[in-house]
N, CA, C and O atoms as CSV, one atom per row, in Angstrom:
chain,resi,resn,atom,element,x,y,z
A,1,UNK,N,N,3.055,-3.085,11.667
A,1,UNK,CA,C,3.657,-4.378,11.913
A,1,UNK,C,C,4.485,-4.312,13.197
A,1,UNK,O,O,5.170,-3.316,13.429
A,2,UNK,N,N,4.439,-5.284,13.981
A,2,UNK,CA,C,4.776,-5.652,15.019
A,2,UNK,C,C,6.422,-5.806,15.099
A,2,UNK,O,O,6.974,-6.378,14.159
A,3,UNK,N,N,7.108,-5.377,16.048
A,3,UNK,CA,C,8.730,-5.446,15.961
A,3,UNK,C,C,9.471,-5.953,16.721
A,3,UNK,O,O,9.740,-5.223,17.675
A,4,UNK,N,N,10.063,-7.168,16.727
A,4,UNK,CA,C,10.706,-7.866,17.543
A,4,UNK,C,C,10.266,-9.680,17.336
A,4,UNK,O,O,9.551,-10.329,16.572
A,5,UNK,N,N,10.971,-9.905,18.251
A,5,UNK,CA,C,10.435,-11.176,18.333
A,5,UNK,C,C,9.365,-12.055,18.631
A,5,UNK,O,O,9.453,-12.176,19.853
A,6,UNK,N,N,8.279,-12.835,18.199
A,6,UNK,CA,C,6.780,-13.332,18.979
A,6,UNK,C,C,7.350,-13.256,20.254
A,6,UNK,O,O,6.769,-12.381,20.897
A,7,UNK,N,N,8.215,-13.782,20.878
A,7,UNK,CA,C,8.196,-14.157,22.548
A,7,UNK,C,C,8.263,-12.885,23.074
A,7,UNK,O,O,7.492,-12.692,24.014
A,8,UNK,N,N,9.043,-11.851,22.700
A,8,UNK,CA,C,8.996,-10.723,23.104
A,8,UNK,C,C,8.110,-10.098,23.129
A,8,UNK,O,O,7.967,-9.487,24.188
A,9,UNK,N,N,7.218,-9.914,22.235
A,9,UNK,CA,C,5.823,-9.107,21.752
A,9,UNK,C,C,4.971,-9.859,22.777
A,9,UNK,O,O,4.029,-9.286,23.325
A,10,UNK,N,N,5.315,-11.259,23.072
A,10,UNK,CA,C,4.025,-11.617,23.621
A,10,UNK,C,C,4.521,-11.518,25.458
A,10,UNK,O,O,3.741,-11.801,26.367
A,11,UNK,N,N,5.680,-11.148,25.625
A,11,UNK,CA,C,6.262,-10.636,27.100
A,11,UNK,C,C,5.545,-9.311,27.754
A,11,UNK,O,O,4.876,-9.093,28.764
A,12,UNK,N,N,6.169,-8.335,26.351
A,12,UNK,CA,C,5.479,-6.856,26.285
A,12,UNK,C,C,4.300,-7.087,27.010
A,12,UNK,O,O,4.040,-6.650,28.132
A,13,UNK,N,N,3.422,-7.990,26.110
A,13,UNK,CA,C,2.075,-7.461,26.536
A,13,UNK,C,C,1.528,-7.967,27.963
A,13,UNK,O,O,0.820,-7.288,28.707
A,14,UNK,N,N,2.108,-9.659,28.289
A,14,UNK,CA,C,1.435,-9.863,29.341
A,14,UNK,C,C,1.859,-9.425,30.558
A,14,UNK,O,O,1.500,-9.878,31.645
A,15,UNK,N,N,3.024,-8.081,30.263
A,15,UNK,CA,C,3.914,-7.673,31.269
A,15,UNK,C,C,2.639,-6.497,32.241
A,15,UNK,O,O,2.662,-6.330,33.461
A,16,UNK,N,N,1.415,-5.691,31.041
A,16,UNK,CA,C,0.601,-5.358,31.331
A,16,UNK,C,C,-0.450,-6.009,31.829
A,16,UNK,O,O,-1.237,-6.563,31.062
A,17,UNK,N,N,-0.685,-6.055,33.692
A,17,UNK,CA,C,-1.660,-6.537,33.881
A,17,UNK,C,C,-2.829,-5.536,34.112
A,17,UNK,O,O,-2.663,-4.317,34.151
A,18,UNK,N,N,-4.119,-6.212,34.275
A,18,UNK,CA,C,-5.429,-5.790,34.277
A,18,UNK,C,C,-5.773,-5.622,35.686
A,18,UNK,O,O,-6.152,-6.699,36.148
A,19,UNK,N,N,-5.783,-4.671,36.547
A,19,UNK,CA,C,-6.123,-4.470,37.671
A,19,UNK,C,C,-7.353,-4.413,38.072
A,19,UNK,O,O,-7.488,-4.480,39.294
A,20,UNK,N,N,-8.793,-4.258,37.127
A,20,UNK,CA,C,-9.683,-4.259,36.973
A,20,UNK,C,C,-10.622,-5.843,37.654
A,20,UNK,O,O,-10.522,-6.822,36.915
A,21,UNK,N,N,-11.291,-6.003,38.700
A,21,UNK,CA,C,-11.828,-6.860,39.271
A,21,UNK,C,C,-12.460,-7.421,38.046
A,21,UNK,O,O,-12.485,-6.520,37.207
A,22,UNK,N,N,-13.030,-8.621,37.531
A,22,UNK,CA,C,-13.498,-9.120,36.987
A,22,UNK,C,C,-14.166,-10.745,37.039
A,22,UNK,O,O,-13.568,-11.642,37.635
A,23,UNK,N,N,-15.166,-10.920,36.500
A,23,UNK,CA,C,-15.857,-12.500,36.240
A,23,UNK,C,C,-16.024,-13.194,34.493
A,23,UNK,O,O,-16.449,-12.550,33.534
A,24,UNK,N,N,-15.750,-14.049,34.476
A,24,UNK,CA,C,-16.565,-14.456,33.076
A,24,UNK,C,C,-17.013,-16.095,33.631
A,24,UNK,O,O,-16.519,-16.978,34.332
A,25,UNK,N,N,-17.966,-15.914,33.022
A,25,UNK,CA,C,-18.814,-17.026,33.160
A,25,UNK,C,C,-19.039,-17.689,31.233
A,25,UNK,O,O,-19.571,-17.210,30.232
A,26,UNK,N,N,-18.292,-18.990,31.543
A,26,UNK,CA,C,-18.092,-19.620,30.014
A,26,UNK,C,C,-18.785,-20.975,30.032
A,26,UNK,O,O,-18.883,-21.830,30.913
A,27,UNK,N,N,-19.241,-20.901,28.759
A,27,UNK,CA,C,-20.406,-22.293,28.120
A,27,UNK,C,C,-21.627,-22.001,28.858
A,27,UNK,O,O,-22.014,-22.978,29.499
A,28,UNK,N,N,-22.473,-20.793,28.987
A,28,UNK,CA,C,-23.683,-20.796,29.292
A,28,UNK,C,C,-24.915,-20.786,28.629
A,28,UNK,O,O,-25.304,-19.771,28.052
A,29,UNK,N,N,-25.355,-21.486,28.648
A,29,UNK,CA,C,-26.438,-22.080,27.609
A,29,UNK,C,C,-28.022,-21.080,27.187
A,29,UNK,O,O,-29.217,-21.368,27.123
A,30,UNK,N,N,-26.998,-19.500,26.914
A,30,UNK,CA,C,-27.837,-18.601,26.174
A,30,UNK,C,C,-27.378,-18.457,24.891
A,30,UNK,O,O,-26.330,-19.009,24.556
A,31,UNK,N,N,-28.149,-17.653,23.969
A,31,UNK,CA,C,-27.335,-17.465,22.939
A,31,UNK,C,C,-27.373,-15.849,23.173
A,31,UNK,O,O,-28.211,-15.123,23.708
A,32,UNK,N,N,-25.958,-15.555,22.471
A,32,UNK,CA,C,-25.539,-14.268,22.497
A,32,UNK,C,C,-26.427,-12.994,22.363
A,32,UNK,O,O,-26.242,-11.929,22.952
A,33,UNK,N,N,-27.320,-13.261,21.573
A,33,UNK,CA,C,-28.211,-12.013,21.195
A,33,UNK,C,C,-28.747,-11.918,22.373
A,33,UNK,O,O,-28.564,-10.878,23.007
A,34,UNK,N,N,-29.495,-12.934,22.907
A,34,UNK,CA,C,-30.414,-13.364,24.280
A,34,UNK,C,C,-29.356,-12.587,25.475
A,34,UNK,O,O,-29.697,-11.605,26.134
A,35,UNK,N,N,-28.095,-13.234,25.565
A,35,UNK,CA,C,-27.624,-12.337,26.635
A,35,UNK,C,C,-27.439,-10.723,26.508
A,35,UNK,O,O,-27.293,-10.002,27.496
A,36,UNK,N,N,-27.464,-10.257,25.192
A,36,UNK,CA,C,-26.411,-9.304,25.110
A,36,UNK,C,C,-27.959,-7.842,25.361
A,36,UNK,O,O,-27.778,-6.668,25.683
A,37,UNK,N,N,-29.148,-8.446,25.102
A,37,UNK,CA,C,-30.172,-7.665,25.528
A,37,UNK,C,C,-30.424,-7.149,27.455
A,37,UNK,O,O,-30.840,-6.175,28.083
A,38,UNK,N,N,-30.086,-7.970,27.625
A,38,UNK,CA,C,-29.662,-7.997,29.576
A,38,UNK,C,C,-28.406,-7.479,29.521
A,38,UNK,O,O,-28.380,-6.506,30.275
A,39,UNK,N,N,-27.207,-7.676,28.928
A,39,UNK,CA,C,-25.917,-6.778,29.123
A,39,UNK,C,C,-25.991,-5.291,28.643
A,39,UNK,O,O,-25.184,-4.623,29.288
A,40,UNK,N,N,-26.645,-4.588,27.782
A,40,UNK,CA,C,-27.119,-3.741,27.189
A,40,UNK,C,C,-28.109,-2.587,28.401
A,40,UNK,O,O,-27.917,-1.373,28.460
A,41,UNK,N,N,-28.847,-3.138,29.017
A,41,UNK,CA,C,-29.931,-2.378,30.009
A,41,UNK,C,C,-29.043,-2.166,30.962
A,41,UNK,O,O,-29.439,-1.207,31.625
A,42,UNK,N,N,-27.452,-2.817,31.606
A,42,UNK,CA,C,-27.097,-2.550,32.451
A,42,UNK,C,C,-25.607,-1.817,32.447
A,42,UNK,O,O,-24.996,-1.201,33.321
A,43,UNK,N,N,-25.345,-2.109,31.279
A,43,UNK,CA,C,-23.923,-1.470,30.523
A,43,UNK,C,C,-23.850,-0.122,31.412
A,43,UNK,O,O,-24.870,0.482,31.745
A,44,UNK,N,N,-22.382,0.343,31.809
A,44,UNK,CA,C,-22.433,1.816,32.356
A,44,UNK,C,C,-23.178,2.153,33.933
A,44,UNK,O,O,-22.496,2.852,34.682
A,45,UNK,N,N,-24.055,1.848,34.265
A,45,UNK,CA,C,-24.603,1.533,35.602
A,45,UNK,C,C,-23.775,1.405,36.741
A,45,UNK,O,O,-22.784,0.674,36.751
A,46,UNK,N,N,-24.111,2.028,37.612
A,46,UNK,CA,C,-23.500,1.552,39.097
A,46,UNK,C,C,-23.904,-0.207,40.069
A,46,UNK,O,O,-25.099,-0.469,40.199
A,47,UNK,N,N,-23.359,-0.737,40.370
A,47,UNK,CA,C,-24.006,-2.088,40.714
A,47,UNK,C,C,-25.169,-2.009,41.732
A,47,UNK,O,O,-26.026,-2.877,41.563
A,48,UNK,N,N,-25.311,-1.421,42.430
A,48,UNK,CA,C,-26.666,-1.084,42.771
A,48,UNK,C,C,-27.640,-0.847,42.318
A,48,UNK,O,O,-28.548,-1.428,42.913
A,49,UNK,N,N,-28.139,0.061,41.086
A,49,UNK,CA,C,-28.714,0.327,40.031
A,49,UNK,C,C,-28.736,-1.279,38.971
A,49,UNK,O,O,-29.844,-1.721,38.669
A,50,UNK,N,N,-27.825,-1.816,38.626
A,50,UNK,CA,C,-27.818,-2.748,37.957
A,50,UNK,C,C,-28.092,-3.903,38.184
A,50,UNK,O,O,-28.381,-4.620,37.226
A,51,UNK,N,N,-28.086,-4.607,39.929
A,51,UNK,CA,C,-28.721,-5.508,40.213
A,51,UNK,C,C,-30.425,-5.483,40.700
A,51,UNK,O,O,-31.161,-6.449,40.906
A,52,UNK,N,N,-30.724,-4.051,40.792
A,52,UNK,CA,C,-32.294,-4.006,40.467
A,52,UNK,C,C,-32.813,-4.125,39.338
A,52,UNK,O,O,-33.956,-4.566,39.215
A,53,UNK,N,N,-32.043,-3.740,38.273
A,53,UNK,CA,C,-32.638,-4.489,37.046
A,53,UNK,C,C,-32.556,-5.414,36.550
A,53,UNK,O,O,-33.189,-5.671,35.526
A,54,UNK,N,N,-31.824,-6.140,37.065
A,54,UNK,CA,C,-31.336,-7.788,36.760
A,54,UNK,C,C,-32.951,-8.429,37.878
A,54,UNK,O,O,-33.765,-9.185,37.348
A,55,UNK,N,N,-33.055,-8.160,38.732
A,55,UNK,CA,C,-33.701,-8.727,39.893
A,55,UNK,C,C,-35.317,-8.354,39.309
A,55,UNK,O,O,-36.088,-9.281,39.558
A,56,UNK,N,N,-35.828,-7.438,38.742
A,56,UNK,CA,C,-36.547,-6.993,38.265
A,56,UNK,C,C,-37.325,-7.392,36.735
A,56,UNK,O,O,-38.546,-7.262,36.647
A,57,UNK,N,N,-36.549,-7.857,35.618
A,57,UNK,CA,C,-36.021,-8.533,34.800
A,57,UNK,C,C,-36.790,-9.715,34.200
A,57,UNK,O,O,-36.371,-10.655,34.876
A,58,UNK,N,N,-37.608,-10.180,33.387
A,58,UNK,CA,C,-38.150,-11.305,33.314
A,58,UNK,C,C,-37.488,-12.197,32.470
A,58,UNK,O,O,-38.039,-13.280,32.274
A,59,UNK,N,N,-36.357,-11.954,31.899
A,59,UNK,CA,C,-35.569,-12.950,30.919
A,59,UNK,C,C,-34.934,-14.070,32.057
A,59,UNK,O,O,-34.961,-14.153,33.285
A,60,UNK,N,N,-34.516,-14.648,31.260
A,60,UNK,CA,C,-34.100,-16.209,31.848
A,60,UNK,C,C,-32.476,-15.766,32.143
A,60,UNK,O,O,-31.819,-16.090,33.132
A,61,UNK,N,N,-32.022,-14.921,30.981
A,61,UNK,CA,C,-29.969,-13.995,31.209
A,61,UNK,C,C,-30.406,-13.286,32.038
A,61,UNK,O,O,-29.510,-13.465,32.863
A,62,UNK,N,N,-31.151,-12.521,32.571
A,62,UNK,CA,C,-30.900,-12.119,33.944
A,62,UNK,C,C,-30.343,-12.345,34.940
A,62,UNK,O,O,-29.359,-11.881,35.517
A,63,UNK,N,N,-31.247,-13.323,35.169
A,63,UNK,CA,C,-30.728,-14.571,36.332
A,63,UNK,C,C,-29.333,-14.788,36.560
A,63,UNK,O,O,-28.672,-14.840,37.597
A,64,UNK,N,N,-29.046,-14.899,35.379
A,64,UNK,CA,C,-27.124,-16.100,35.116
A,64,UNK,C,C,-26.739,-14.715,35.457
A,64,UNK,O,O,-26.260,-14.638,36.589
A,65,UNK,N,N,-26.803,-13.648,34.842
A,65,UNK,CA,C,-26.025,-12.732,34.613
A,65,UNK,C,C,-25.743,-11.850,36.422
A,65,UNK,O,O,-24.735,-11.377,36.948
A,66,UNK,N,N,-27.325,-11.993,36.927
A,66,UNK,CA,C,-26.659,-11.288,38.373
A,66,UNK,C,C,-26.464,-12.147,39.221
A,66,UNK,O,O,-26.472,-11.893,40.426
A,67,UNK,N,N,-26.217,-13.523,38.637
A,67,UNK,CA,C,-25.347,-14.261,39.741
A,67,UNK,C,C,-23.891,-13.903,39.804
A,67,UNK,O,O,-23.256,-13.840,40.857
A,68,UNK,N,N,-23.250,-13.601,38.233
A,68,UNK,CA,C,-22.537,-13.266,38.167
A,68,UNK,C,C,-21.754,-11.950,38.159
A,68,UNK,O,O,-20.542,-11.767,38.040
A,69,UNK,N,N,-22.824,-11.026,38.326
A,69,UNK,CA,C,-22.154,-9.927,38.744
A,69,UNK,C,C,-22.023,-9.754,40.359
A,69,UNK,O,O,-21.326,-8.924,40.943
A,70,UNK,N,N,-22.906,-10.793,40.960
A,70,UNK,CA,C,-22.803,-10.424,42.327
A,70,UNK,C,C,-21.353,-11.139,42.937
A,70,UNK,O,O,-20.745,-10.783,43.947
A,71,UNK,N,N,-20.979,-12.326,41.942
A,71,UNK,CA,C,-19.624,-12.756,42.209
A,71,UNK,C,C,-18.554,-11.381,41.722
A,71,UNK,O,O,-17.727,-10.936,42.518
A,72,UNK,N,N,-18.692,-10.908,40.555
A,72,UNK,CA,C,-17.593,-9.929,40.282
A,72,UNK,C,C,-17.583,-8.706,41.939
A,72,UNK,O,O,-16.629,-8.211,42.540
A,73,UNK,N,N,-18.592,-8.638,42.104
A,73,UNK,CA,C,-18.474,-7.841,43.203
A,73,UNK,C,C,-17.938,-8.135,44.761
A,73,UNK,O,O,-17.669,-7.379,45.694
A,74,UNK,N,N,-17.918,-9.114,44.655
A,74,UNK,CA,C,-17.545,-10.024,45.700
A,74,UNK,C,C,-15.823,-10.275,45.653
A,74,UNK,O,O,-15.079,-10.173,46.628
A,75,UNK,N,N,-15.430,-10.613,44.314
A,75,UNK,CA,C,-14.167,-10.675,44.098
A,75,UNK,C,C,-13.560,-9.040,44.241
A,75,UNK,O,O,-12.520,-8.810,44.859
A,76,UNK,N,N,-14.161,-8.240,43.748
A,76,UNK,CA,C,-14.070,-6.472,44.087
A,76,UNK,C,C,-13.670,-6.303,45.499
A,76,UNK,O,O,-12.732,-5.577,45.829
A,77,UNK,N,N,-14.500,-7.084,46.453
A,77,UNK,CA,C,-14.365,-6.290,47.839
A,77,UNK,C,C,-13.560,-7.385,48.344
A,77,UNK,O,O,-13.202,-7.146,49.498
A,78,UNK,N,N,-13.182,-8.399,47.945
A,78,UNK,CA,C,-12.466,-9.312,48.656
A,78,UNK,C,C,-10.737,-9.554,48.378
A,78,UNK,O,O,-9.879,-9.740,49.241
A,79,UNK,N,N,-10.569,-9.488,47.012
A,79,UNK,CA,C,-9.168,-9.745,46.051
A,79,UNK,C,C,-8.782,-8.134,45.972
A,79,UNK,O,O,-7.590,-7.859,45.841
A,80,UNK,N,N,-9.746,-7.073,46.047
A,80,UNK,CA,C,-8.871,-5.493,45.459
A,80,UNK,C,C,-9.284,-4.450,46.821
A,80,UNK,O,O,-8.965,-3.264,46.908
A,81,UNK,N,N,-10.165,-5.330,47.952
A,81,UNK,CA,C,-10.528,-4.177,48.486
A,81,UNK,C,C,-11.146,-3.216,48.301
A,81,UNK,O,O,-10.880,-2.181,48.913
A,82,UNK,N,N,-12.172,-3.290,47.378
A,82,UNK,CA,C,-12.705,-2.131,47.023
A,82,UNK,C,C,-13.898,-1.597,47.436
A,82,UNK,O,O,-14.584,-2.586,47.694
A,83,UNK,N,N,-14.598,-0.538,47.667
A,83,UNK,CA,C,-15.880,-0.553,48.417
A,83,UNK,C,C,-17.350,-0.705,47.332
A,83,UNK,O,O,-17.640,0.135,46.479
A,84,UNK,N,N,-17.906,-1.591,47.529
A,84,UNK,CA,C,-18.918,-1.578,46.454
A,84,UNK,C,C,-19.792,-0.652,45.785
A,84,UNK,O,O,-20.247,-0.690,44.642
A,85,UNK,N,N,-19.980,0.405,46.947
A,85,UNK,CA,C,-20.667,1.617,46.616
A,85,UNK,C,C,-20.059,2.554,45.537
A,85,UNK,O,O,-20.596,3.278,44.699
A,86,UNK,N,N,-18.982,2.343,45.784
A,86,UNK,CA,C,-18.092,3.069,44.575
A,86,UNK,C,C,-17.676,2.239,43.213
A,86,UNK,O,O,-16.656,2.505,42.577
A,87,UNK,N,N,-18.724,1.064,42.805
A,87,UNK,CA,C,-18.249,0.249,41.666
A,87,UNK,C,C,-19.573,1.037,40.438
A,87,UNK,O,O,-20.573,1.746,40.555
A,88,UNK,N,N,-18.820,0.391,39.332
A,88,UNK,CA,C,-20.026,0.261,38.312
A,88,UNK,C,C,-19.237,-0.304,37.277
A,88,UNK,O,O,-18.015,-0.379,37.149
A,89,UNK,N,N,-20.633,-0.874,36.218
A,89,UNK,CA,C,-19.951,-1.787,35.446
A,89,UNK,C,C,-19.479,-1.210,34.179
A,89,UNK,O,O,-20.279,-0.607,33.463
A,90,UNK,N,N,-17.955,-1.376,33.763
A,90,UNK,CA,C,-17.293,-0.442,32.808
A,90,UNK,C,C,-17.833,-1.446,31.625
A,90,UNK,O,O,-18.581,-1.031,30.740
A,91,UNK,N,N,-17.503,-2.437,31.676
A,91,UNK,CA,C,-17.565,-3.612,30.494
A,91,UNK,C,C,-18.039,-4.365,30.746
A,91,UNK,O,O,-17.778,-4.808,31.865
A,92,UNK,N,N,-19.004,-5.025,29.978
A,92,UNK,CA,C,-19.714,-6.060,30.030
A,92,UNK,C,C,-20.178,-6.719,28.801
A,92,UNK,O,O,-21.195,-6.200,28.341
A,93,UNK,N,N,-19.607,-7.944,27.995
A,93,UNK,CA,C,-20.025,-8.352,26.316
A,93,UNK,C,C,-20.151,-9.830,26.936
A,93,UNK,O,O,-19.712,-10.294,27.988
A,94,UNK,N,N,-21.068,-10.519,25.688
A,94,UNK,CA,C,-20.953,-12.072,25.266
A,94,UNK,C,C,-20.104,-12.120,23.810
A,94,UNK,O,O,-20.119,-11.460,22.771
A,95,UNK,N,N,-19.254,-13.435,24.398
A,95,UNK,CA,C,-18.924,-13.753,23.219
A,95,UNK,C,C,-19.378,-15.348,22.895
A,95,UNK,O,O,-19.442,-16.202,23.780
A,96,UNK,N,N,-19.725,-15.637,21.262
A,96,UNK,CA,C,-20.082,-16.683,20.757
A,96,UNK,C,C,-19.238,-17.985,21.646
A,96,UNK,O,O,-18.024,-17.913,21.837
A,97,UNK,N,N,-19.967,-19.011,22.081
A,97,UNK,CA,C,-19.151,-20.627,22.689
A,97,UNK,C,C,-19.770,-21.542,21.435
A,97,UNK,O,O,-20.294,-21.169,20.386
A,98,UNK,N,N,-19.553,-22.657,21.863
A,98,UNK,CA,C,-19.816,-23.157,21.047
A,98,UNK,C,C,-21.057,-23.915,20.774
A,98,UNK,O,O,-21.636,-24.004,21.857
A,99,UNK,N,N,-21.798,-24.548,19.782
A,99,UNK,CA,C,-23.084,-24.962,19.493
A,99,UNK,C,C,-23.083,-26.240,19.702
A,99,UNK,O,O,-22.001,-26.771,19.450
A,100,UNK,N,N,-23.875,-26.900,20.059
A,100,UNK,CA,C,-24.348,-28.090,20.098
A,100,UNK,C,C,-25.788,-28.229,19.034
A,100,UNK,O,O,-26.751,-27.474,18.900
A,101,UNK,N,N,-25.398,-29.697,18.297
A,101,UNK,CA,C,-25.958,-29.690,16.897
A,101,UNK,C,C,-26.678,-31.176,17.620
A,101,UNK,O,O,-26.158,-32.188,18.091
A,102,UNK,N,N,-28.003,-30.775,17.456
A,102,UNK,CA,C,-29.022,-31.980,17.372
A,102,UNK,C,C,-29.833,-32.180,16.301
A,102,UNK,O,O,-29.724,-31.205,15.558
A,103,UNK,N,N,-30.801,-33.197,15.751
A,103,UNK,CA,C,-31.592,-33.896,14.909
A,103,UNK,C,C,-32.903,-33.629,15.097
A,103,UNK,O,O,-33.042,-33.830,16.303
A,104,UNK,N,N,-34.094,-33.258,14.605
A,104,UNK,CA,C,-35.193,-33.021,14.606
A,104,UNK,C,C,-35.756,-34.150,13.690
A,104,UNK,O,O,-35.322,-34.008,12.547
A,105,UNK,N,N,-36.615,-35.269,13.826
A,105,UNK,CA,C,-37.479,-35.779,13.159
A,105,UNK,C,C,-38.386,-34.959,12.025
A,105,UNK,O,O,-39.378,-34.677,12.697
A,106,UNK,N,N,-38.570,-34.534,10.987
A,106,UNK,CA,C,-39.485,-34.130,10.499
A,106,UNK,C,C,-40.421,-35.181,9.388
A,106,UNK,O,O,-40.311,-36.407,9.380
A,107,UNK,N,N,-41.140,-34.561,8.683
A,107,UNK,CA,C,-41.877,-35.509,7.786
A,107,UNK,C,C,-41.263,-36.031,6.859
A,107,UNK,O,O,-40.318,-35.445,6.331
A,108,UNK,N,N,-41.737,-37.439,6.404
A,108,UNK,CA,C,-41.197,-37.423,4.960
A,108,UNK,C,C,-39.629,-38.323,5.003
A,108,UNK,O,O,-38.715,-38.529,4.205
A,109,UNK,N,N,-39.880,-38.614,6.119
A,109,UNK,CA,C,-38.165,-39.308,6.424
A,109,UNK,C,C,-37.044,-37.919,6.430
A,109,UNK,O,O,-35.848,-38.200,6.358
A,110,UNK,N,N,-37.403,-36.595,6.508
A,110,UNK,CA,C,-36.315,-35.673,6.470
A,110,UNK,C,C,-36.032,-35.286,7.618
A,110,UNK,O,O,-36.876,-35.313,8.514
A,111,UNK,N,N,-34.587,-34.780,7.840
A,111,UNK,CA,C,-34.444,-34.379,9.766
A,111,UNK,C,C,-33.848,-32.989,9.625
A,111,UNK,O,O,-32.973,-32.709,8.806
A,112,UNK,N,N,-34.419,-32.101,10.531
A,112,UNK,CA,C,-33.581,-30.681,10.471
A,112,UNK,C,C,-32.869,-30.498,11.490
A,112,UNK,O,O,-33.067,-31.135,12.524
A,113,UNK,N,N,-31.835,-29.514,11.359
A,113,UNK,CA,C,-30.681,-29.532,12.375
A,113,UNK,C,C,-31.503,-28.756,13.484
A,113,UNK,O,O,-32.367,-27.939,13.164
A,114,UNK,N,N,-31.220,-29.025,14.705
A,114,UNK,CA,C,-31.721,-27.495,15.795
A,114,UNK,C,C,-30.088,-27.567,16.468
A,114,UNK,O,O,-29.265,-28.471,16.610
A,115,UNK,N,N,-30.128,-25.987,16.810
A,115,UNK,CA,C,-28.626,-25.505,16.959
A,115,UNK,C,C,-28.802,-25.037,18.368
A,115,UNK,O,O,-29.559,-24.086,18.558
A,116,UNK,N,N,-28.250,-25.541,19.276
A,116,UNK,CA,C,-27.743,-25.167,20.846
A,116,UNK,C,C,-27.106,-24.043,21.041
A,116,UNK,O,O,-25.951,-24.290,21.386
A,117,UNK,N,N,-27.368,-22.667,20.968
A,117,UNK,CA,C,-26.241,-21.906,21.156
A,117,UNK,C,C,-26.032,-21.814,22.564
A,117,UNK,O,O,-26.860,-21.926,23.468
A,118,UNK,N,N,-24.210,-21.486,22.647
A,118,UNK,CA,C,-23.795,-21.156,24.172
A,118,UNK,C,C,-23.431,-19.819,24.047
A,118,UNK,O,O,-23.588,-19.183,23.005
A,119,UNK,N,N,-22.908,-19.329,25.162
A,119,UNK,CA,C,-22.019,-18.232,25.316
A,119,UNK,C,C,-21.091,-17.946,26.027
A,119,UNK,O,O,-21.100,-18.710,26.993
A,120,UNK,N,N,-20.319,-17.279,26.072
A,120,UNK,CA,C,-19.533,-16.814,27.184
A,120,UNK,C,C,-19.460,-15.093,27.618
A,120,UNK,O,O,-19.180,-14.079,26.977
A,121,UNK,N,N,-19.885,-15.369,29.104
A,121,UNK,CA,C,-20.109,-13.701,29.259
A,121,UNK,C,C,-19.484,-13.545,30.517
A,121,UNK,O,O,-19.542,-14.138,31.594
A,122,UNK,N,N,-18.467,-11.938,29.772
A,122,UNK,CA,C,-17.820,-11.440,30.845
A,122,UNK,C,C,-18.354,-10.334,31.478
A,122,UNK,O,O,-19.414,-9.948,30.986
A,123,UNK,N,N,-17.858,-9.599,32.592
A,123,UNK,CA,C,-18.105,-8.385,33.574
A,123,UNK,C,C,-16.550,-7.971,33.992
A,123,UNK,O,O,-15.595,-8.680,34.307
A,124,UNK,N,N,-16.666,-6.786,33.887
A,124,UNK,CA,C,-15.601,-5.888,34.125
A,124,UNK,C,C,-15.990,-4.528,35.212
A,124,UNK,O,O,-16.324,-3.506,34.611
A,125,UNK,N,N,-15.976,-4.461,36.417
A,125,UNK,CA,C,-15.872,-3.331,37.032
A,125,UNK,C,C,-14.817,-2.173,37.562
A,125,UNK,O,O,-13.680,-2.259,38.025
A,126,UNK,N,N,-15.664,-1.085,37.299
A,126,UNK,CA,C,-13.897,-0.147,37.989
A,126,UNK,C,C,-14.682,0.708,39.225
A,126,UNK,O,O,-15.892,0.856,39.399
A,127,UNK,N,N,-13.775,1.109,39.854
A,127,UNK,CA,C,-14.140,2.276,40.797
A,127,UNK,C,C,-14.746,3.788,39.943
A,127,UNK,O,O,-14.230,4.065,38.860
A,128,UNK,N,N,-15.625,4.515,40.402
A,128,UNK,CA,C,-15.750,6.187,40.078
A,128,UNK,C,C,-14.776,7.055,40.848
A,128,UNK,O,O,-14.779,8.276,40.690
């Protein structure tokens, strides 16, 4: 259990910042499993290595995904100075956004739901 006061506890923590260059890209109209098969092949990788397999890639999260790592890298060499050759990607997850719920006509006067999933997917790089 936590000791002190919420405002304090919640001072503590945001007193720790994240120096770590980063992107997230939120409400993208994959669903999580779908992205997390493209975050998975590139997990751990150097960004060189990882945007040939994004580029290479026949899924549709590819695409989104090395647009957005080519922004995390961009924010890397621009906001921290960092040299790209020396990046790779430490972290990289989707997390669940939210669904969009539509109506399907079926027979019989009955309608079935079809479910929109989104996502939200981040990138985290560090130096070696």
């Amino acid at each position: 259990m936590a000791k002190g006061h919420r405002s304090k506890i919640k001072r503590e923590r945001n007193a720790v910042k994240d120096t770590r260059p980063s992107a997230k890209l939120s409400y993208a109209r994959i669903s999580v499993q779908k992205a997390c098969f493209v975050l998975d092949a590139i997990r751990g990788k150097d960004v060189e290595s990882a945007l040939g397999i994004l580029a290479y890639n026949p899924r549709y999260a590819s695409s989104v995904i090395e647009k957005l790592l080519k922004s995390v890298i961009a924010n890397a060499e621009n906001n921290q100075g960092m040299n790209p050759e020396n990046l790779y990607i430490e972290e990289c997850y989707a997390t669940q956004g939210p669904i969009m719920k539509r109506i399907r006509p079926r027979a019989q006067g009955r309608a079935y739901r079809i479910e929109k999933r989104m996502c939200h997917i981040t990138i985290v790089l560090n130096e070696k």
